[in-house]
N, C-alpha and C positions, 0 to 999 in steps of 0.2 A: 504562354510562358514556356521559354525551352528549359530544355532538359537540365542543364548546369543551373539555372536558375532557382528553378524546384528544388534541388538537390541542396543547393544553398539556403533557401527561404528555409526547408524542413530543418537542417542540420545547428539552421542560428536559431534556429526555438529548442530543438534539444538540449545549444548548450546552456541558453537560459533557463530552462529547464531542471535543471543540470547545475545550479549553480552552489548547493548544499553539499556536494561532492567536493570529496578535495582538487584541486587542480589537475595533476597527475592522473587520478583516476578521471577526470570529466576529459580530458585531453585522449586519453588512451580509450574511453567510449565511443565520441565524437570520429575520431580517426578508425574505429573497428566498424563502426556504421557506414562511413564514407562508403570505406573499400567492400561491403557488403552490397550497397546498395548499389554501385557501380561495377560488380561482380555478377548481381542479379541481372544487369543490365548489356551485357557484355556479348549478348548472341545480336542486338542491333546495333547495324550501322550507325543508324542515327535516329534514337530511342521517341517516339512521340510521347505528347503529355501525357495521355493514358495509360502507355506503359508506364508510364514513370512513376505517377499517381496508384500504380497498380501494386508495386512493389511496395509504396512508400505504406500504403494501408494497410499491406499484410505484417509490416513490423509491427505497425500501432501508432500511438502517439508519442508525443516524446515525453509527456507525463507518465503513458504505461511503461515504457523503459525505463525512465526514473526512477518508479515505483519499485519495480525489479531489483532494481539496487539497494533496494532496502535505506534508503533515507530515511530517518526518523525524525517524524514530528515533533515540531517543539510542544514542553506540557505546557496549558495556557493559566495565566494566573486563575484567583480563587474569581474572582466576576466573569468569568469564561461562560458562566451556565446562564449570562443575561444577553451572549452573544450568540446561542446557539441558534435561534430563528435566523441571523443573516448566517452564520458558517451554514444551516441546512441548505439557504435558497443558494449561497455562492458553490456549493455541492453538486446541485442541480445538473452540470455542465460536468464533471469528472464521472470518468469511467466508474465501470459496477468495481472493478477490484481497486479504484484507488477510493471511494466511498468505504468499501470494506475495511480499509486499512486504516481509512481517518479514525473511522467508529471503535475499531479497536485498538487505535491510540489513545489520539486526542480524547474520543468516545467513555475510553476505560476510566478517564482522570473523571472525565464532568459528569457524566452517570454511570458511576460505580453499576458492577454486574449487568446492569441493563444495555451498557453500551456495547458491551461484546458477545450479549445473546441478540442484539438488532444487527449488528455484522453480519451474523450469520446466516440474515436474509440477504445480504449481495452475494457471500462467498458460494451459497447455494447453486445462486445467477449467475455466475460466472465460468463463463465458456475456455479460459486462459487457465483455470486451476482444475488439474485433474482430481476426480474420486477422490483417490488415495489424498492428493494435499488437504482436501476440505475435511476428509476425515479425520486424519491427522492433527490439522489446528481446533477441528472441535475438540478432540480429545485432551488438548494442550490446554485447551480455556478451560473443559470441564471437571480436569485433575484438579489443576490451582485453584477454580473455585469450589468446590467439596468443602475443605477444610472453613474457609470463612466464611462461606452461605451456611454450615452445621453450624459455625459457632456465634455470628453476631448477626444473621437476619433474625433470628426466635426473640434475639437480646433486644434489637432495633428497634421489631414492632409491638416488643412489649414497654417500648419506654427508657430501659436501661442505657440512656446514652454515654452516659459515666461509665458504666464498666465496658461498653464495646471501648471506648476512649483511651481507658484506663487498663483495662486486667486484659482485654481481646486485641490491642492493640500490635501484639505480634502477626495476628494475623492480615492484618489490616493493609501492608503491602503485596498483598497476594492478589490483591484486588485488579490492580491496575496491572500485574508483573502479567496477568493471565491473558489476559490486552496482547500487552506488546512481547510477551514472547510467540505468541498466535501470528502475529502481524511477521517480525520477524523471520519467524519460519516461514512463512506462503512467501516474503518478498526474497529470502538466500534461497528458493526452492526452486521458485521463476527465474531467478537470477542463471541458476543453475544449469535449469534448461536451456535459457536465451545463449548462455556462452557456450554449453553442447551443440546445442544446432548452430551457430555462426559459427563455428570450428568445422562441421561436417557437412 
């Protein structure tokens, strides 16, 4: 396969990749890629597949720069949690940080607390998020849950499902917020990055 081909084959899965973006921004990605990748490419005459493939793998995939962009998952209804054996296997096949980021989305909704203390065995693995980010969104999950792991786990497993329901009920979005502000953060953080270094 030559070079414009590849270049094309990668760029049409980015932009379907790509397609929970608004137009504008998946058009102004698509086109920032292009000329990166063709920038990268720019000291050959006439690039063979390997380089090509060389450059292309060092971006990633075009789900990890998707991911970057911070997309947010949609929440899945309340039967979500009889779906989760296939979301784990169709999992299987996505990178360690876009695993991370399912888990403490989607994650946060279908297993309350569990979902974004299990994140944080990919965000761990994750060779794309420096120290400082991984520390950072632990401490983002761990602030917001403090308040409703004190107040309605004690409640929970003593029975009390009426007053977590009821009286604890305020706290009860902090559950999920703890999720997807974590997630959010590492995906503007990456984002961050990705548009620093394609600028320099």
């Amino acid at each position: 396969m030559n070079a414009e081909a590849l270049v094309s084959e990668y760029l049409g899965r980015l932009e379907a990749a790509a397609a929970g973006l608004k137009p504008e921004r998946r058009a102004e990605l698509v086109a920032d890629l292009r000329d990166h990748i063709w920038q990268s490419l720019a000291g050959e005459d006439e690039p063979e597949e390997a380089d090509v493939r060389a450059v292309l793998d060092r971006m990633g995939t075009p789900a990890e720069i998707v991911a970057a962009e911070g997309v947010v998952l949609p929440v899945p209804p309340p039967h979500a949690l009889e779906a989760l054996p296939k979301l784990a296997a169709r999992t299987r096949g996505l990178s360690v940080e876009a695993r991370a980021l399912l888990l403490l989305t989607v994650g946060a909704v279908v297993l309350p607390f569990l979902g974004p203390v299990l994140a944080f065995w990919y965000v761990s693995a994750s060779n794309r998020w420096t120290l400082a980010q991984k520390r950072t969104a632990a401490l983002i999950v761990l602030v917001l849950l403090v308040l409703p792991g004190i107040l309605l786990l004690p409640m929970a497993f003593s029975g009390e499902l009426t007053w977590v329901i009821t009286t604890g009920s305020f706290a009860l979005p902090l559950v999920p917020l703890a999720g997807f502000a974590a997630a959010a953060y590492l995906a503007a953080s990456s984002s961050l990055v990705l548009t620093v270094s394609r600028r320099t």
